[in-house]
C-alpha positions in Angstrom: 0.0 0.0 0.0 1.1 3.2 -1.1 0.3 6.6 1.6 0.0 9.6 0.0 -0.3 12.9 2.4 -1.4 16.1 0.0 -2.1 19.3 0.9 -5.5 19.9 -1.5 -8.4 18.2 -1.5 -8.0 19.2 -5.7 -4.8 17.0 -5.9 -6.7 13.9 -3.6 -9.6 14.1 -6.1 -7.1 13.9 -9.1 -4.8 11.3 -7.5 -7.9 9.2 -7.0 -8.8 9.3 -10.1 -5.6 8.7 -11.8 -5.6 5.5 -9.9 -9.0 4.7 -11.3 -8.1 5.4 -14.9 -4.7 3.4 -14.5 -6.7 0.1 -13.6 -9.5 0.5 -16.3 -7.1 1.5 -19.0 -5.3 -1.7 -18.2 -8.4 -4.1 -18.0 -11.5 -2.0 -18.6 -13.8 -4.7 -17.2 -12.3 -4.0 -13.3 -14.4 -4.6 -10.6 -14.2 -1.5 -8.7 -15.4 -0.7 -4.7 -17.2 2.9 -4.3 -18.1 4.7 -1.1 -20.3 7.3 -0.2 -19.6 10.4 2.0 -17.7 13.7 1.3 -14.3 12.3 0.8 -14.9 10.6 -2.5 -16.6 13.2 -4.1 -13.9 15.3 -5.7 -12.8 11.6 -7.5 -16.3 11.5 -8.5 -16.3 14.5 -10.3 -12.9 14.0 -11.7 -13.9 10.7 -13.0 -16.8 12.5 -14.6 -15.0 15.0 -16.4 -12.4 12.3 -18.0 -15.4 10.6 -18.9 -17.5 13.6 -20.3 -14.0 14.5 -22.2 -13.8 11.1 -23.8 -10.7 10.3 -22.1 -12.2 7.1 -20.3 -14.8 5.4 -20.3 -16.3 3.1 -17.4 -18.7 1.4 -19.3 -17.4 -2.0 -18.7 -16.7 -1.8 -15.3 -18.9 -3.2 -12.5 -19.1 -1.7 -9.2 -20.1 -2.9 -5.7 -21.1 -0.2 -3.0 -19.0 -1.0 0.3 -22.1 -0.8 2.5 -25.7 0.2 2.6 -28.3 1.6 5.5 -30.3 -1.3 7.1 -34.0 -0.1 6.7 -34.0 2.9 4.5 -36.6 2.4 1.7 -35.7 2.3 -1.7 -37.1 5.6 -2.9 -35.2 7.2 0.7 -32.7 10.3 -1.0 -29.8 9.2 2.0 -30.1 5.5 0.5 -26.2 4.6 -0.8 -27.2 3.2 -3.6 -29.4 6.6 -4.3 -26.5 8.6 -3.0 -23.8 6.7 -5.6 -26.3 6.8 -8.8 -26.8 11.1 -7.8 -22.8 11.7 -7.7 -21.5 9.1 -10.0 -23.4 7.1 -11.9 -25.9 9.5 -13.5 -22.2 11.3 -14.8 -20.7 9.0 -16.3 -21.3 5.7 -18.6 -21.3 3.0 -15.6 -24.7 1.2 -16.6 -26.8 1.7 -13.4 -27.1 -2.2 -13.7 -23.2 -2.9 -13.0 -23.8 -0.9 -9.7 -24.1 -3.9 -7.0 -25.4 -2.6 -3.6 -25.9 -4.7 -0.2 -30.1 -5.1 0.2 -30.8 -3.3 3.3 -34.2 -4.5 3.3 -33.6 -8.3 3.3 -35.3 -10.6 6.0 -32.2 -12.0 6.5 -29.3 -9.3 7.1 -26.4 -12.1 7.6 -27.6 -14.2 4.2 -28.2 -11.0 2.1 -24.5 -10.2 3.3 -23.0 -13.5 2.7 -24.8 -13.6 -1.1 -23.2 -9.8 -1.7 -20.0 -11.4 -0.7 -20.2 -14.3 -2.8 -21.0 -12.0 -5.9 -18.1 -9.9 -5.5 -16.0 -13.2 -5.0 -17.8 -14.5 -8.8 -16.7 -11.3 -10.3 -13.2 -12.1 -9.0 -12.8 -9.8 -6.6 -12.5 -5.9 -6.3 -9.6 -4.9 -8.5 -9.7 -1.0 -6.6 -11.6 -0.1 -3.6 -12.7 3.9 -3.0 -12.8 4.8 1.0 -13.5 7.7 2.7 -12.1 9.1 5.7 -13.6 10.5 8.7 -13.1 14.0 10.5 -12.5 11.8 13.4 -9.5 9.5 11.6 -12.5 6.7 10.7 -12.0 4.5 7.2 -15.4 3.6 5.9 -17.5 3.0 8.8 -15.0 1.7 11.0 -15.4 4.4 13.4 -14.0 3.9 17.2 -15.5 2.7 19.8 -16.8 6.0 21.6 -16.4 4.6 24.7 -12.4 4.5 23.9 -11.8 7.5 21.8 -7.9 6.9 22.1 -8.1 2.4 22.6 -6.0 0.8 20.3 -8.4 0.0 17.2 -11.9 0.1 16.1 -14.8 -2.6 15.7 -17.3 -2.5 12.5 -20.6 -2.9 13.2 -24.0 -2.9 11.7 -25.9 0.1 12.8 -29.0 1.8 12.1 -30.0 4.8 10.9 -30.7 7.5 13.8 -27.3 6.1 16.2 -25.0 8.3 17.1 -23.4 7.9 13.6 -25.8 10.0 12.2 -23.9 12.9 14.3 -20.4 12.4 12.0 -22.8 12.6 9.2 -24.5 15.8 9.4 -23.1 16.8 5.6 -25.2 13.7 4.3 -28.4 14.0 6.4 -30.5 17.1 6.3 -33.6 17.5 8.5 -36.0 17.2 5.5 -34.6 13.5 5.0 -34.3 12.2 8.8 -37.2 10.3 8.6 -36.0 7.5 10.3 
């Protein structure tokens, strides 16, 4: 793994996509991992503009969203998969149906996970994956326990919307939304 510390969020948003450009131009059927959040966003965009200037095309690629909201409706506007279609998708040529997402409204949480799982693993695997960072330090979701702000790692965990996550998400969530 290669760190990268730069001082713009301009140059992150450029850097990101140059790595996304490198692994499609080399095999332009990759499998390719996208978040939602703030942090990606600037990629997004970037990614949009290549595309919209005909200097890549994403057309072949299939995606699979790193996690989804347990319990939002489909038609809900916070939805991930309604979030990646609004600032990526709907940009560029990715057919919406090579966009995988996590079913949030399954019976069966754990089996809907495990059959997301065993897709990616038939598509051979994520060839990139997009992550976001937190203002507290957080990758993904993976935020610390709160009970151990400074302990020595952090624990993933299924959570619903309305937990105190929703608090390091106030960008995303607007009052007109919080319906849950």
């Amino acid at each position: 793994m290669e760190v990268v510390i730069s001082s713009s969020a301009e140059e992150v948003a450029r850097l990101g996509a140059d790595a996304v450009t490198e692994v499609v131009t080399r095999s332009p059927q990759a499998v390719l991992g996208l978040a939602t959040g703030s942090s990606p966003l600037g990629i997004y965009d970037e990614l949009a503009r290549r595309v919209r200037d005909g200097a890549l095309s994403l057309s072949g690629v299939t995606a699979y969203l790193l996690d989804e909201y347990v319990g939002l409706p489909e038609d809900h506007p916070q939805r991930y998969r309604t979030v990646i279609e609004r600032e990526l998708v709907d940009k560029v040529d990715l057919p919406a149906t090579q966009v995988h997402t996590p079913y949030g409204l399954a019976e069966d949480i754990p089996a809907a996970c495990a059959a997301y799982e065993s897709s990616i693993r038939d598509s051979g695997g994520i060839d990139l994956q997009i992550l976001g960072i937190g203002t507290d330090g957080h990758i993904a979701f993976n935020e610390p326990d709160p009970r151990c702000p400074h302990g020595p790692g952090s624990r993933a965990s299924l959570r619903r919307p309305g937990t105190t996550m929703r608090a390091s998400s106030t960008t995303m969530w607007t009052r007109s939304h919080d319906t849950a």
